[in-house]
Legacy VTK file of the C-alpha trace (Angstrom):
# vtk DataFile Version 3.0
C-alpha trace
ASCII
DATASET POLYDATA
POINTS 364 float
21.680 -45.997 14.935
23.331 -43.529 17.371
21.090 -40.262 18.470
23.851 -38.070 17.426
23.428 -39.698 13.832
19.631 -39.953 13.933
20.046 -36.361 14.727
22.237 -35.332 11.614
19.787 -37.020 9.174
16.880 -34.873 10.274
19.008 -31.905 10.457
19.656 -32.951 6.699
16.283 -33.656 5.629
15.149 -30.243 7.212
17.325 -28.473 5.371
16.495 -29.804 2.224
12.722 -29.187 3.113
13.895 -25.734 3.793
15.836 -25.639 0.135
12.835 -27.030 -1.652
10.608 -24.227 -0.400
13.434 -21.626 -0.772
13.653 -23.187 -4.844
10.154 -22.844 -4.984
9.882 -19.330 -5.031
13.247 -18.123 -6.237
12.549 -16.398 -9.854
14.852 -17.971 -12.555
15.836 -14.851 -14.052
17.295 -11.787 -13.725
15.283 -8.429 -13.770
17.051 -5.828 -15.319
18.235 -2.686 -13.088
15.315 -0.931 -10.529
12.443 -0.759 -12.697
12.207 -4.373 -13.084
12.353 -4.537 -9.413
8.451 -3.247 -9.275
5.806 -6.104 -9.667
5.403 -9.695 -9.112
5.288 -9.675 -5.425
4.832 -12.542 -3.263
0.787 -13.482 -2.385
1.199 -14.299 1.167
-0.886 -16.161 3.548
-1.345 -14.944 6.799
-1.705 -18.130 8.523
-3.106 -17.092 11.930
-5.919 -15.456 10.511
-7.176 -18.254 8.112
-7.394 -20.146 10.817
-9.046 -17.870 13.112
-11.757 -17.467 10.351
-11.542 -20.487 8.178
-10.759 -18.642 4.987
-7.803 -18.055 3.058
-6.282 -14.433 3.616
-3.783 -13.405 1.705
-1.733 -10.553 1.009
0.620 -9.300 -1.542
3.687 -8.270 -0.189
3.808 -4.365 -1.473
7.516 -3.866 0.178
8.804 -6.265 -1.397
8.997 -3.297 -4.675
12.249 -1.615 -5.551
11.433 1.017 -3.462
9.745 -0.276 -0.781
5.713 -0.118 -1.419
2.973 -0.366 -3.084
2.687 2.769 -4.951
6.009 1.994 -6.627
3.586 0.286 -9.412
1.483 3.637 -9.832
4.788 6.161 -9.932
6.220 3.633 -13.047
2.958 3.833 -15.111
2.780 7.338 -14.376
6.372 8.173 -16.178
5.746 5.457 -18.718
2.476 7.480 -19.258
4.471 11.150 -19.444
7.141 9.460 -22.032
4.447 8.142 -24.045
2.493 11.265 -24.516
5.701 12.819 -25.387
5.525 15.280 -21.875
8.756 13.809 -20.389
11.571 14.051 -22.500
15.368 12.764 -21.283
16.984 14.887 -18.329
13.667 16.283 -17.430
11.722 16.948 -14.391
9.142 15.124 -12.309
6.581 16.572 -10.146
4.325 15.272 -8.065
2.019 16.147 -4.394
2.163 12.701 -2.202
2.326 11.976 1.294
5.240 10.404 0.924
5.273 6.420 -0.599
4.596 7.815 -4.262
7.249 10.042 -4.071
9.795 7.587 -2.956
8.927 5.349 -5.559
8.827 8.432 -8.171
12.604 9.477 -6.827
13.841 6.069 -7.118
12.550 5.567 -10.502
13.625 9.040 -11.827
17.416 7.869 -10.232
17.084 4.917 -12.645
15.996 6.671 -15.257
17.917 9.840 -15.086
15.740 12.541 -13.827
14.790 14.916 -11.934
12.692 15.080 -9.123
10.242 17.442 -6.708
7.921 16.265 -4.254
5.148 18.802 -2.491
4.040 17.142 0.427
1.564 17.709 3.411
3.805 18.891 6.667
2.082 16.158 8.759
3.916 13.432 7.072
6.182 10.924 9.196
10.081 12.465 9.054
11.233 8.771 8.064
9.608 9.609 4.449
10.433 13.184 4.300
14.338 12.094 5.645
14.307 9.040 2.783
13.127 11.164 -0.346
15.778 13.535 0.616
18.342 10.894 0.504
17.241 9.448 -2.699
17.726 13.366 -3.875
14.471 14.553 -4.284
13.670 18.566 -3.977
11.419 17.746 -1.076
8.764 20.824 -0.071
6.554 20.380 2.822
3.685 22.670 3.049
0.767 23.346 5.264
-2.233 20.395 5.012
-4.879 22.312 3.524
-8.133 20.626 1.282
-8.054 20.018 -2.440
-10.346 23.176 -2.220
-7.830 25.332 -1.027
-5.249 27.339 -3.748
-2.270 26.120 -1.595
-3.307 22.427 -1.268
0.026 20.743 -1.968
-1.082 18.831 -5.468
-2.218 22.707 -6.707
1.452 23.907 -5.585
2.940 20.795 -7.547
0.816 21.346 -10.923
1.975 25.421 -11.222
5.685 24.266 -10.451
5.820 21.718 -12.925
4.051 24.158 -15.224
6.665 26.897 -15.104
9.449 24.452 -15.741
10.246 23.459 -19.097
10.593 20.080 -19.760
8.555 18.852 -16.946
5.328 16.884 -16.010
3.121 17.121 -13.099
2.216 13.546 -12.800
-0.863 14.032 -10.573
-1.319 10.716 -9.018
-5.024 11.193 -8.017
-6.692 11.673 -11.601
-4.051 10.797 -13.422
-5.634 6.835 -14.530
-2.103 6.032 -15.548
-2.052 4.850 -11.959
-5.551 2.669 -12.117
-4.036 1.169 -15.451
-0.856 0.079 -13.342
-3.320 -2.146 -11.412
-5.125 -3.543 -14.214
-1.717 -4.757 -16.079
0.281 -5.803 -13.177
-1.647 -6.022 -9.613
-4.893 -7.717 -10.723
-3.194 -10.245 -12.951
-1.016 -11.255 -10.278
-3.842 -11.756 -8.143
-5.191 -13.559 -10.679
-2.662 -16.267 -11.201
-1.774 -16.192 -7.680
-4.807 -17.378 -6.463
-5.481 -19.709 -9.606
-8.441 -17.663 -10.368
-9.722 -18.964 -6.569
-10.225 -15.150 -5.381
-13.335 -14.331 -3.776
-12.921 -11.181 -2.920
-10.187 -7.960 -2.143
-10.283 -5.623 -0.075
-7.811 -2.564 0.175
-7.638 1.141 1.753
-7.752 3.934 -0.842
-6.198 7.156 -1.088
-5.763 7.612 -5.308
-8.187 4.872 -5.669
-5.748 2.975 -8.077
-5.144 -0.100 -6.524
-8.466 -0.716 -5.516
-10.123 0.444 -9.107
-7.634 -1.321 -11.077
-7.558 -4.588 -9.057
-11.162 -4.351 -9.134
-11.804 -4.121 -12.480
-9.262 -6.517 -13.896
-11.022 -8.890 -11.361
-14.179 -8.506 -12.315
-13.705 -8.693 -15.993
-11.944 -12.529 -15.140
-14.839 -13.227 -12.673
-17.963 -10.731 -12.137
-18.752 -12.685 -8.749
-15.542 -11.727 -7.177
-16.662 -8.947 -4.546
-14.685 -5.512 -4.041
-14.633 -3.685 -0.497
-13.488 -0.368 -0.179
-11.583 -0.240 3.264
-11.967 3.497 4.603
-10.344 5.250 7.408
-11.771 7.787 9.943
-11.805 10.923 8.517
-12.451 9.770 5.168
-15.512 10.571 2.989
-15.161 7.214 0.727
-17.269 4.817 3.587
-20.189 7.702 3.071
-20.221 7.883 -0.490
-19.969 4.068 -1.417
-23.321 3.569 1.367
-25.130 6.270 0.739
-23.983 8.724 -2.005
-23.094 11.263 -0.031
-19.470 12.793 0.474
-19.249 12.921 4.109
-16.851 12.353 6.612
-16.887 9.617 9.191
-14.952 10.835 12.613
-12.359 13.610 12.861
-9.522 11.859 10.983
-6.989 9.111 11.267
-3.311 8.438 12.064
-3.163 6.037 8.720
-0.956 7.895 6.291
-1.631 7.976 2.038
-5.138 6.749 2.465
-8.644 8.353 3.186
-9.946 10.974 0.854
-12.155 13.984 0.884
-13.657 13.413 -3.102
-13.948 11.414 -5.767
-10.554 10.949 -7.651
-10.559 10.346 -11.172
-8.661 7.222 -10.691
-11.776 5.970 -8.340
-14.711 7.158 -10.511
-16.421 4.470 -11.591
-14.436 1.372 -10.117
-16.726 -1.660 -9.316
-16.538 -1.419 -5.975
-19.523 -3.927 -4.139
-19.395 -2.376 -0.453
-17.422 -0.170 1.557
-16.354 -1.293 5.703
-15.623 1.934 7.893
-12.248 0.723 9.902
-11.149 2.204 13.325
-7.898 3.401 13.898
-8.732 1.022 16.604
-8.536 -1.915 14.825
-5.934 -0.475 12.325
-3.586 -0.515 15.488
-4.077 -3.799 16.848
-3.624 -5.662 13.324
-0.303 -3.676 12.867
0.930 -5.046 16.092
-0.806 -8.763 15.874
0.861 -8.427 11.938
4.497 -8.183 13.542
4.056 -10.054 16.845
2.067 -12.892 15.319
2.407 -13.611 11.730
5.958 -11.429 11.742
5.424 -8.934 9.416
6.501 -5.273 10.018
4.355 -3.042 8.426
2.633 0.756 8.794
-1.079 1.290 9.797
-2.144 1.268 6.187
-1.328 -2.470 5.948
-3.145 -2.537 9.200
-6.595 -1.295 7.917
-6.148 -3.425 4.915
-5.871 -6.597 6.964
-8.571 -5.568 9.431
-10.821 -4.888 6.627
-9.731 -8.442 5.435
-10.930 -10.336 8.381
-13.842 -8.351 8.515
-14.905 -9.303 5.214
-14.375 -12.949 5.900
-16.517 -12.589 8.826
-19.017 -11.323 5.958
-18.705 -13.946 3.852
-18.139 -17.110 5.713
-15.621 -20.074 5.793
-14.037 -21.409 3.018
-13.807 -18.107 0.906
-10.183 -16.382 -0.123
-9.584 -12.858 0.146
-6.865 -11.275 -0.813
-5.330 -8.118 0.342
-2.027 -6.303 0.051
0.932 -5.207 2.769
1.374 -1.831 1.411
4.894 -0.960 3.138
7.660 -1.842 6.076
6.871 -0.402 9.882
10.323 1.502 9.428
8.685 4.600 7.137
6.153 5.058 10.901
8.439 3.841 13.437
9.109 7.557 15.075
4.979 7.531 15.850
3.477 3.797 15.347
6.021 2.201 17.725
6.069 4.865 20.384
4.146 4.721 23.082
3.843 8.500 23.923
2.318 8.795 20.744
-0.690 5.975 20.758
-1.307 7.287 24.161
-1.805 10.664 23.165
-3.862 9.243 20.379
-5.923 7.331 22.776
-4.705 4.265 21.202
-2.804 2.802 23.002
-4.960 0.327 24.581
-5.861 -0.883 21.018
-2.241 -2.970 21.287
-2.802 -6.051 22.404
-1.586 -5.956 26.197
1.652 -8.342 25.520
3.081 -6.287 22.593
2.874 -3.533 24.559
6.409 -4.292 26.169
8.346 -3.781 22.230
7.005 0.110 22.071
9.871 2.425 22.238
9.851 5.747 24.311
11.242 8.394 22.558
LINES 1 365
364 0 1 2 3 4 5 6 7 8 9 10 11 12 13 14 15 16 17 18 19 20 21 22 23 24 25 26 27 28 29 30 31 32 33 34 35 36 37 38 39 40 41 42 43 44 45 46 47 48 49 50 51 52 53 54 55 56 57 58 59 60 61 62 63 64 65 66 67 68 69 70 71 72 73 74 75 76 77 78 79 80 81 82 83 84 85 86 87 88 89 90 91 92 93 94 95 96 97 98 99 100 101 102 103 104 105 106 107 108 109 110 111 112 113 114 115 116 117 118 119 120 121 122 123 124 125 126 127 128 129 130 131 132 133 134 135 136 137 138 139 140 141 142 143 144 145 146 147 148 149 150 151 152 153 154 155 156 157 158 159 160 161 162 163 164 165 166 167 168 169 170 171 172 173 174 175 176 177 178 179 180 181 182 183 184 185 186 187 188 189 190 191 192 193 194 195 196 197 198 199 200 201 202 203 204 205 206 207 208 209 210 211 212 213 214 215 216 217 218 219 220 221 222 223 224 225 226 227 228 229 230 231 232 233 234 235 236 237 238 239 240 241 242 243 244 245 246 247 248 249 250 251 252 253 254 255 256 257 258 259 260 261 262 263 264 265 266 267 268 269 270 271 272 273 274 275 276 277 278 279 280 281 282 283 284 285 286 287 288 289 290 291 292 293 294 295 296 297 298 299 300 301 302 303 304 305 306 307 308 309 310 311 312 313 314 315 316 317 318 319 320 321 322 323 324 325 326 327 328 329 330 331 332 333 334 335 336 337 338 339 340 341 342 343 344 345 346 347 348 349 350 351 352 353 354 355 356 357 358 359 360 361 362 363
């Protein structure tokens, strides 16, 4: 046979390789308008690192949502929940304090479903998310980051807004367990099948707590072996209180966005959560950058922590285990400050990206 034809046949039989693959995880049906769109997300498996460790890690693809995250799950339940209690009637307004993801998700939803929406949010949030919830039409209201403990923190500003508005919910993400039920009806099941019931243990970041309390305990009620790890930043009180009961921060504070906490949220009280890793911004940067410039995936610093807590916790464990994760949102929403290198040097992080990745950091 000539090379040119031995050529074509491979070229054939990889492309129907790459066809069978593409069939195998192309949904047979159609998902009706945006709010279908949030859910059943691809588990992914980071291939580098189960090697590197001999376990599976895997991670749900969060932007793959509607809107673009992970907390696109928590701001659905959290109108379902204000319709069902009869607090959310048609044409009326939403209200919520984020730091930024929750509110896009909460404006793209209330698009869909034809209302209205305001978003108080700290003033040290990336201008990608301030710039995008404008766009999507939200009444967007920085304010000064302040604690819960303050009057003027921005979730007190949101709940009197909403409050002298008729026809209008705060939806208060943090206690509100609408957003931990979001995780026990979609995330955890997901996980569940995913895996095959072969999950050994998840790990995420918290900021609301929902994810990891609802994961958690829809995971434990399928298998009580499966182990929980609460992945905390610097700056965060949760690595403390999980340890040793105390609420007490660990370092000055971190450049991960929408996770870390100063208390106990409603949504986290009483999660089954086994043990608790305390993750660098140090580490949170280089797994962002070995995420894009070895497994491909663009993704913010949260995503970073959660996959650095990952490998830590198959360190933990040993070969052979799976743990599962989740990719909470695209690089895009932090490329201003992530990808510049003015910024992680004036961090003192730069030097936490790997040496050849260095080259792709923008200077502006």
């Amino acid at each position: 046979m000539a090379l040119n034809n031995v050529t074509s046949v491979m070229g054939r039989r990889q492309s129907l390789e790459v066809f069978k693959q593409l069939s195998r995880h192309l949904s047979g049906d159609i998902r009706e308008g945006f709010v279908d769109m949030v859910g059943r997300t691809p588990l992914i498996k980071l291939n580098g690192l189960s090697k590197a460790t001999g376990c599976t890690i895997a991670a749900k693809a969060e932007f793959a949502n509607g809107g673009g995250s992970v907390k696109d799950r928590a701001a659905l339940f959290l109108i379902k929940d204000a319709i069902e209690k009869g607090k959310l009637k048609p044409g009326g307004t939403v209200v919520e304090g984020t730091a930024g993801n929750t509110g896009i998700g909460l404006a793209h939803i209330c698009n869909a479903m034809g209302f209205k929406c305001v978003i108080y949010m700290p003033n040290t949030q990336s201008r990608e998310k301030i710039d995008l919830l404008r766009t999507l039409g939200a009444d967007v209201r920085p304010v000064p980051a302040v604690p819960f403990t303050d009057p003027n923190n921005y979730n007190h500003q949101a709940q009197r807004f909403a409050d002298s508005l008729e026809n209008a919910v705060w939806t208060n993400q943090f206690d509100n367990t609408a957003n931990r039920r979001a995780h026990i009806e979609t995330t955890g099941p997901e996980i569940w099948q995913q895996t095959a019931g072969k999950v050994d243990a998840v790990t995420f970041g918290t900021g609301t707590g929902g994810t990891l309390a609802g994961v958690g305990t829809y995971l434990k009620e399928k298998n009580p072996k499966i182990q929980v790890f609460l992945a905390d930043p610097e700056g965060s009180v949760l690595y403390n209180y999980v340890k040793h009961g105390k609420l007490e921060r660990r370092g000055e504070g971190s450049i991960t966005e929408g996770i870390g906490q100063g208390r106990v949220t409603q949504n986290l009280k009483g999660s089954p959560i086994d043990d608790a890793l305390g993750i660098m911004d140090t580490e949170a940067v280089e797994w962002t950058f070995r995420l894009l410039h070895e497994e491909g995936f663009f993704v913010g610093a949260s995503s970073g922590l959660n996959v650095a807590a990952a490998y830590r916790v198959a360190k933990l464990m040993g070969p052979g285990h799976t743990i599962v994760t989740c990719l909470c949102d695209t690089g895009q929403r932090y490329y201003a400050k992530l990808f510049s290198r003015k910024f992680l040097a004036q961090k003192g992080l730069l030097e936490a990206v790997p040496e050849p990745y260095r080259a792709a950091l923008h200077d502006l």
